[in-house]
LOKOL-245022 format. One record per residue: residue in three letters; x, y, z of N, C-alpha, C in turn. Coordinates in steps of 0.02 Angstrom, whole numbers, plus 50000, padded with zeros to 5 digits. Example, Ala and Ser with C-alpha at 12.3 -4.5 7.8 and 13.67 -1.06 7.14 Angstrom:
// LOKOL-245022
ala506604971650390506154977550390506604983550390 ser506424988850354506844994750357506455000250394 
//
This chain:
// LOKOL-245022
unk491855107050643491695102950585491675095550604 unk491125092650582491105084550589491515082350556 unk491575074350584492215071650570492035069650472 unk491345065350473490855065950387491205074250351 unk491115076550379491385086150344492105086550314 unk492435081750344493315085150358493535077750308 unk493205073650291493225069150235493205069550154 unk493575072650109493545075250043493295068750006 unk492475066350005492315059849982492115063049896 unk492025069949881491835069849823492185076949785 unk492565071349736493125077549695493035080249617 unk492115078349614492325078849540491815084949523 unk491775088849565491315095949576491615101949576 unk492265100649581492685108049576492635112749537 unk492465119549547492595122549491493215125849447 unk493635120049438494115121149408494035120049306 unk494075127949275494245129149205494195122149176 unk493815118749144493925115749075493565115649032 unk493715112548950493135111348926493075102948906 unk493095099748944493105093048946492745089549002 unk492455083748982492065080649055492535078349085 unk492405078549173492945076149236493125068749226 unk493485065549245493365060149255493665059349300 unk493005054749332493195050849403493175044549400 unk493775042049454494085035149455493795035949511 unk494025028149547493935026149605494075030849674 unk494585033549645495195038749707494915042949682 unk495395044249634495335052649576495045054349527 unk495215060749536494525064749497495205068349437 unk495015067949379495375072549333494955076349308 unk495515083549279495305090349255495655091949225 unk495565090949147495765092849087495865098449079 unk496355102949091496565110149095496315110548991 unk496105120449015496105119448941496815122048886 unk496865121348825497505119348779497895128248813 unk497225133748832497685139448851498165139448893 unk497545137348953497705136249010498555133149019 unk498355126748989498965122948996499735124148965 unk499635130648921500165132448868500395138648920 unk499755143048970499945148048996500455145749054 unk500235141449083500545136649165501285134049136 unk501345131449086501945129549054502385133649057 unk502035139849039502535145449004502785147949094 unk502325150749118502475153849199502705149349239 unk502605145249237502885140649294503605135549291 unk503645135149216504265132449192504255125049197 unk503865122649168503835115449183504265111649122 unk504435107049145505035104349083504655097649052 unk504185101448996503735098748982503795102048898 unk503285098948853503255100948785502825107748798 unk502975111548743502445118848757501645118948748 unk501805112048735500905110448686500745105348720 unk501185100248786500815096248819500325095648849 unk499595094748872499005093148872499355092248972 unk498895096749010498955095449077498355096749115 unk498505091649163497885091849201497875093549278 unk497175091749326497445094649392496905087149423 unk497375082349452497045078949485496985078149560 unk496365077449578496285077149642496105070449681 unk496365068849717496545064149770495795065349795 unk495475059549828494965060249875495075054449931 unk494645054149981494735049950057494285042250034 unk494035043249988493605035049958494015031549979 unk493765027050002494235020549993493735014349943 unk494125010249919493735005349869494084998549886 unk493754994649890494044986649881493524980949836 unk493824976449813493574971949771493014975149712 unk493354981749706492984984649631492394990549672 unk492404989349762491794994749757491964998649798 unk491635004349807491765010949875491215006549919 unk491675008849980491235006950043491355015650085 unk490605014450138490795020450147490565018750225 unk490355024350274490255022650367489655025150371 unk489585023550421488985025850484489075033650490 unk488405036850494488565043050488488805048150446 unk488715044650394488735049550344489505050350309 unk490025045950334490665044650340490775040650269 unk490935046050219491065041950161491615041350125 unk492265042950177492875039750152493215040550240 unk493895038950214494425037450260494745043050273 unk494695046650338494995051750362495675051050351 unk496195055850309496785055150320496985050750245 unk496685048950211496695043550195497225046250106 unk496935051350077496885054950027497665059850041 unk497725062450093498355064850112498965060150110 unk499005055050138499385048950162499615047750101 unk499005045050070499405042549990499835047849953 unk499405053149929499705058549900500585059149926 unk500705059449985501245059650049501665053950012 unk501485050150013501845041550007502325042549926 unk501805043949898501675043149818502405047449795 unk502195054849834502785060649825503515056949833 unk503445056949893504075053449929504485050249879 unk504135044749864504515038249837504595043149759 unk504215044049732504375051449663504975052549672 unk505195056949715505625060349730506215055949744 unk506215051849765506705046849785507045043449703 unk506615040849655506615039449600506985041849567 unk506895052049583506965056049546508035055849575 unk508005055949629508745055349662509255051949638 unk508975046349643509325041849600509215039149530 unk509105044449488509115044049440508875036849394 unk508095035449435507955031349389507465034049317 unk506775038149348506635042249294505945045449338 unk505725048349270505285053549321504565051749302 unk504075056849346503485052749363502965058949308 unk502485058049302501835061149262501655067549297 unk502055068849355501785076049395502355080549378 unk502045085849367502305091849375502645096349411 unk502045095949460501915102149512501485098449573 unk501515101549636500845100449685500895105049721 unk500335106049722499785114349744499685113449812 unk499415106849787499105105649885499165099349892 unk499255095549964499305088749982498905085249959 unk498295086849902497695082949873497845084249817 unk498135086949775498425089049710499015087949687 unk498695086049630499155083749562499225089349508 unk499685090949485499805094849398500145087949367 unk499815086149325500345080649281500205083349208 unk500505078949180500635081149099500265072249068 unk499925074749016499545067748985500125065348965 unk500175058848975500645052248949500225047748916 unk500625043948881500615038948823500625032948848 unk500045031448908500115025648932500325018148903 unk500685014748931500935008848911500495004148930 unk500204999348915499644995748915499654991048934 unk499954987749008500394985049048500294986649124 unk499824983049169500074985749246500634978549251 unk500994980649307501684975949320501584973849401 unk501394968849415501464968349489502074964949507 unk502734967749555503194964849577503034962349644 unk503444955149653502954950149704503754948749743 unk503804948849808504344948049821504234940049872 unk503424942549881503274935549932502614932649890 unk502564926949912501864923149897501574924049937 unk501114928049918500374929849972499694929749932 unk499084931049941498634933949916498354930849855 unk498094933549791497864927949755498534923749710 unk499144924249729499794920849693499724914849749 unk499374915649786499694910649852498934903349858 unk498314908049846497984905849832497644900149759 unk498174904449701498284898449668498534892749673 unk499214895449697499774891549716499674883549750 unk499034885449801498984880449865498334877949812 unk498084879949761497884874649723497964870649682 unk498524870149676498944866449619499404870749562 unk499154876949557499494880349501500224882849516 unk500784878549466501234881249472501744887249422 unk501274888849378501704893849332501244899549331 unk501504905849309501244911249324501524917949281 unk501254918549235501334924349163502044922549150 unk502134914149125502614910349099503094908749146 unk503134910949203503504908849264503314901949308 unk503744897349330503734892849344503934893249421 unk503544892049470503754892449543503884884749568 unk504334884749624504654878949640504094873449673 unk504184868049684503664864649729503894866749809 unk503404866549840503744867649932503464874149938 unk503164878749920503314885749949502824884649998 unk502874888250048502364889850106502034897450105 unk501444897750129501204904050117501384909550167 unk501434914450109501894920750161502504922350152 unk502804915350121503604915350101503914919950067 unk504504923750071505014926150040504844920049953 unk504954925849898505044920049845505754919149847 unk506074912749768506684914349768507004921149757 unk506714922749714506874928949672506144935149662 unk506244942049648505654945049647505404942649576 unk504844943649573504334941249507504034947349503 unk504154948249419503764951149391503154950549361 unk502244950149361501924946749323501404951049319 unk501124952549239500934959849227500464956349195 unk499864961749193499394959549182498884963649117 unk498534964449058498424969549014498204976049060 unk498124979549025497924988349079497624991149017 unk496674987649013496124989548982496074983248931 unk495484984048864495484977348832495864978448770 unk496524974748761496754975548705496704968448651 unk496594972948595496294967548532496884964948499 unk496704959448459496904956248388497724954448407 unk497964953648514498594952548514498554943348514 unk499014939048497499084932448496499154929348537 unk498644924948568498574923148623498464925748705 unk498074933248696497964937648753497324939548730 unk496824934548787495894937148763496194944748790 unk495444945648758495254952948749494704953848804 unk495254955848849494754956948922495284961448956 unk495014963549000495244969949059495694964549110 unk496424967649137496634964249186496804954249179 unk496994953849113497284948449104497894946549122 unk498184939749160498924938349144499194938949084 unk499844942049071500214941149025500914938849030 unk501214935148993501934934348995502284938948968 unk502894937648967503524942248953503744940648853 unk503514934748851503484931848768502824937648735 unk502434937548755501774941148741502074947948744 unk502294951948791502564960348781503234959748722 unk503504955648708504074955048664504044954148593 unk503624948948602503424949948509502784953348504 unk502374959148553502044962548506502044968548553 unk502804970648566502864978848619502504982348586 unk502314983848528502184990648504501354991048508 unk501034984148527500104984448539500194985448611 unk500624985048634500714986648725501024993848722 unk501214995348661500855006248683501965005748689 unk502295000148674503255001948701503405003948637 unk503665010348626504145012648567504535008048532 unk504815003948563505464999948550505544991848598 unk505694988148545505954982348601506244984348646 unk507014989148638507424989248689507144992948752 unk506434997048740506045001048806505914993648860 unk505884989048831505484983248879506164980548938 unk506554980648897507184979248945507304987548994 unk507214992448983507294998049002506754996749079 unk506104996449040505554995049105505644988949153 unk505744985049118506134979049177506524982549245 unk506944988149221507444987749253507114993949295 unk506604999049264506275003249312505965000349352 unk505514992849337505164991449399505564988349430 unk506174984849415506844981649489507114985449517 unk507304991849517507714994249528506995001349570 unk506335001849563505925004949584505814999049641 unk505694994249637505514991549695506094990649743 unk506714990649713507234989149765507154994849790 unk507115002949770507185007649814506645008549870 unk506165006749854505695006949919505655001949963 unk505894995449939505934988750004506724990550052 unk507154993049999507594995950051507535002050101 unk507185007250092507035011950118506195009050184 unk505915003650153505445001950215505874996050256 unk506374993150243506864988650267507214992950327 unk507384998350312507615003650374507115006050414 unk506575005650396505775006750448505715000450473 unk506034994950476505944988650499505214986350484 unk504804987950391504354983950360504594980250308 unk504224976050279504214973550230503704975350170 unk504084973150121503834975750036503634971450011 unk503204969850005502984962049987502764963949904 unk502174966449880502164966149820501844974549810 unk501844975949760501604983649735501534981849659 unk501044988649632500984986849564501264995049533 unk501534992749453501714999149446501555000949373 unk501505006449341501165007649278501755014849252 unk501925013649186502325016349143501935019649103 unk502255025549077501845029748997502665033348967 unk502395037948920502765040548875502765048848898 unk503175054348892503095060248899503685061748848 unk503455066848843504105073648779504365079448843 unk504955080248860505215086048889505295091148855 unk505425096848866505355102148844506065103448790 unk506395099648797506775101048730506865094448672 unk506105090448678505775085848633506165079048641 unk506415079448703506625071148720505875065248709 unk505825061048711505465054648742505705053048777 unk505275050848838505715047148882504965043448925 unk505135035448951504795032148995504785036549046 unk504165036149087504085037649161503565032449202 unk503525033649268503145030849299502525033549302 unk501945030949331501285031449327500915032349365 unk500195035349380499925034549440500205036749499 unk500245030449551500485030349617501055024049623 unk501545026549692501815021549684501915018449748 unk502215013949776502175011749847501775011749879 unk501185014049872500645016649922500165012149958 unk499835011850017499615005750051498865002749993 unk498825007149935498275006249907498625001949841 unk499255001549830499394998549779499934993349797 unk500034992349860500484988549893500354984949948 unk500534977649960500594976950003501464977050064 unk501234978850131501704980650155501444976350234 unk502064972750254501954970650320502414973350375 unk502174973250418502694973850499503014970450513 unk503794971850499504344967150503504484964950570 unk504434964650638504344963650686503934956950706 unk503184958250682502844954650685502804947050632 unk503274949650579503394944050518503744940250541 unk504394941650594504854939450601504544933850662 unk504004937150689503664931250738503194928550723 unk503184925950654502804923250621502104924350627 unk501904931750632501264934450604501364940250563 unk500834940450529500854946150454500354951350502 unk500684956950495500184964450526500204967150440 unk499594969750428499754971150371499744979050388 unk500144983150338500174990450323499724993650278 unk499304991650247499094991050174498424990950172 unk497964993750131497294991350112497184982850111 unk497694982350112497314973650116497334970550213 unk497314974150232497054973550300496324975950305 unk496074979850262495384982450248494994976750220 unk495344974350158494954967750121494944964750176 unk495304958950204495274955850252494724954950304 unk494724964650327494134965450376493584964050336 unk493504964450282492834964950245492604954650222 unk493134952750243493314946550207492674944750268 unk493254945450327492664943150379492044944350406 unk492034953150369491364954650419490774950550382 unk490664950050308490014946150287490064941650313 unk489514938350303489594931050321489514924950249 unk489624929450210489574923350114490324926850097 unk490874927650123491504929450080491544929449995 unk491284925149986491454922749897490934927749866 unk490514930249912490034936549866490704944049851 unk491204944349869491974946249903492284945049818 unk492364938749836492834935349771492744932749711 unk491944932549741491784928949654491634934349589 unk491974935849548491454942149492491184939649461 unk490854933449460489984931549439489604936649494 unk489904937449533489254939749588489214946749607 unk489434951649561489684958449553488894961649586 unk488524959649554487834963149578487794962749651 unk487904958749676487844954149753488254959949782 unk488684961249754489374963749784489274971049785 unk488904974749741488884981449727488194983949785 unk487934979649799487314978449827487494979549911 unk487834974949909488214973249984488724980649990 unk489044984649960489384988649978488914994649995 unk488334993549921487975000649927487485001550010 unk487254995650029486814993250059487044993750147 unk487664993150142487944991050229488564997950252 unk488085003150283488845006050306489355005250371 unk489845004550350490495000750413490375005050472 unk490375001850527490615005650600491195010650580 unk490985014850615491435022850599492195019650634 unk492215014450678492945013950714493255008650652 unk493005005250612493115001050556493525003650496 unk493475012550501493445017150433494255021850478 unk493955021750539494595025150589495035021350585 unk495055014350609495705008850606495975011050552 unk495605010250474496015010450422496195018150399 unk496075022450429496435028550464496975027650478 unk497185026750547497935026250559498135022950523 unk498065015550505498595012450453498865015750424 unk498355019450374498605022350316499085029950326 unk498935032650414499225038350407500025037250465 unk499985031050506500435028250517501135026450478 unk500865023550431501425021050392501585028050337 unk501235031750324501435038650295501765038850336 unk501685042650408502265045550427502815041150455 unk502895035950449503515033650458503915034350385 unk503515035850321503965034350280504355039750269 unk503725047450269503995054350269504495055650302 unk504095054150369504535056450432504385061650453 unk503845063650447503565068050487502725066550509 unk502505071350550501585070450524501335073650483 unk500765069950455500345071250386500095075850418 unk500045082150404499295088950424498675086250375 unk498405086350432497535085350394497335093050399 unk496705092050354496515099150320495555098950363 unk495485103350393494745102150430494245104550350 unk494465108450308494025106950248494515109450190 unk494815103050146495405103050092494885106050048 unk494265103950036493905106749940494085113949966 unk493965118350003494005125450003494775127049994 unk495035124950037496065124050007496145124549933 unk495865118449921496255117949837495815125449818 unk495155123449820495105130349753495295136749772 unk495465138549829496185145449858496585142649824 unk496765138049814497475139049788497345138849727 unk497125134249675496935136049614496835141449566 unk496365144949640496195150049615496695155649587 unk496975156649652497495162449678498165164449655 unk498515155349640499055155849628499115151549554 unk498465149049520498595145649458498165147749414 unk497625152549423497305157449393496805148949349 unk496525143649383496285142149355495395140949395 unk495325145449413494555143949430494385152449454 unk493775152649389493385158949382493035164649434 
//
């Protein structure tokens, strides 16, 4: 099998049971199990979930995306070998770690296969949270333009870029367009302050004031567990973003959980503590990918500017990367998996035929 073959670039073809359209994200592909389906899997498998919760089966793919677009290679190479495992790998891990120490639990269920998800629909909170432990990236880039406050936070004069902050920062941003809140346009991916989630938690999707102090302390106490645990890999945790919802357990609790992914080089940045310490940044992270991409055009700001989205969609659709460009960001991504696991990631020479064996076989959901 070619190396283009052994790449899972397209997940939203499965024939997995629903009666709902797929939806595909950037990464993942969701599959709206249907209300049987999902009442039968409940019942057999024992998930500590409501009997009537709404579950799905998402699949992980090797895409990789930056500045809003998929880029893909030479040869027919239309994601990142390894790339789709790694995360999945990462994501688990730190789950599970969460789950140890009893901070709270995550939207999955079950996993079938190293590309698979079972989660249970949540009550998303309408809120991504990025915790910043250093000034890098576009915080750093404001920064060195004069801007000193940041979703009501006030940073010191002096910082240098790259720096340790004083303290970690929290600064969250809306998650989709929410209306008619006071003083937060109505646009996708806005700053918000901490005054703004407080006097109007309940248009940000939080049960309760006192949930906001609750989530505070999931994303401090989520980020401390993974900068300490990459602190013993001798990396650094520089910033990650993290996303909260709502779930019912099976004996009709509510309770916050986490979201998505977490730690992962796609939602984090992570450097080589070695190399930090000698005052260069190796990055761990998809943003060693931006970077490469920063440099390979030669107009960057077609990159940064979203006036120039067309330019940009154009330029991704239009140019495919050297296959060793798509490999580099290969190991990164399956590098730093296995240092976090601690073991090696098994790649799959063809995962779509995997999952639907297993789907098939052992979850009775594909015909």
């Amino acid at each position: 099998m070619s190396l283009a073959q052994s790449v899972l670039a397209v997940n939203n073809d499965l024939p997995i049971r629903t009666d709902r359209p797929v939806h595909s994200g950037k990464v993942r592909s969701v599959y709206w199990l249907t209300e049987a389906d999902s009442r039968r899997l409940i019942e057999e498998k024992g998930y500590d979930v409501a009997p009537d919760a709404p579950l799905a089966i998402m699949v992980i793919s090797d895409r990789i995306s930056a500045f809003d677009c998929i880029w893909h290679g030479e040869g027919g190479l239309n994601g990142v070998p390894g790339k789709g495992a790694a995360l999945n790998a990462i994501s688990n891990h730190w789950f599970g770690l969460f789950r140890e120490q009893g901070l709270a639990d995550s939207h999955i269920v079950d996993i079938p296969h190293p590309f698979v998800w079972i989660v249970q629909k949540a009550r998303p909170v309408m809120i991504e949270a990025i915790c910043r432990q250093y000034i890098t990236g576009s915080m750093w880039r404001a920064y060195s333009k004069g801007e000193r406050e940041f979703c009501g936070i006030t940073l010191p004069e002096g910082l240098q870029k790259d720096q340790q902050l004083p303290e970690l920062l929290i600064t969250p941003s809306t998650k989709g367009i929410l209306k008619g809140i006071p003083g937060v346009p109505e646009a996708d991916d806005v700053n918000i302050t901490r005054d703004n989630i407080v006097d109007n938690f309940d248009a940000f999707g939080f049960r309760s004031a006192e949930d906001i102090e609750l989530y505070e302390k999931l994303l401090k106490e989520g980020f401390g567990v993974i900068s300490d645990a990459l602190a013993e890999l001798d990396q650094v945790f520089v910033d990650t973003k993290f996303e909260f919802g709502y779930v019912t357990d099976a004996a009709g609790n509510e309770k916050l959980i986490y979201m998505d992914e977490v730690g992962t080089p796609d939602s984090s940045r992570i450097w080589d503590g070695p190399a930090y310490r000698d005052g260069k940044v190796i990055e761990k992270s998809k943003e060693g990918f931006r970077q490469l991409l920063l440099n390979h055009f030669p107009d960057p700001d077609i990159l940064l500017n979203k006036e120039r989205m067309p330019e940009r969609e154009a330029l991704a659709r239009d140019n495919a990367l050297p296959t060793e460009v798509l490999m580099d960001v290969s190991r990164t991504y399956l590098d730093i998996a296995e240092k976090i696991v601690g073991h090696p990631i098994e790649l799959s020479d063809n995962p779509k035929a995997e999952i639907i064996d297993i789907l098939r076989d052992q979850y009775g959901l594909i015909d």
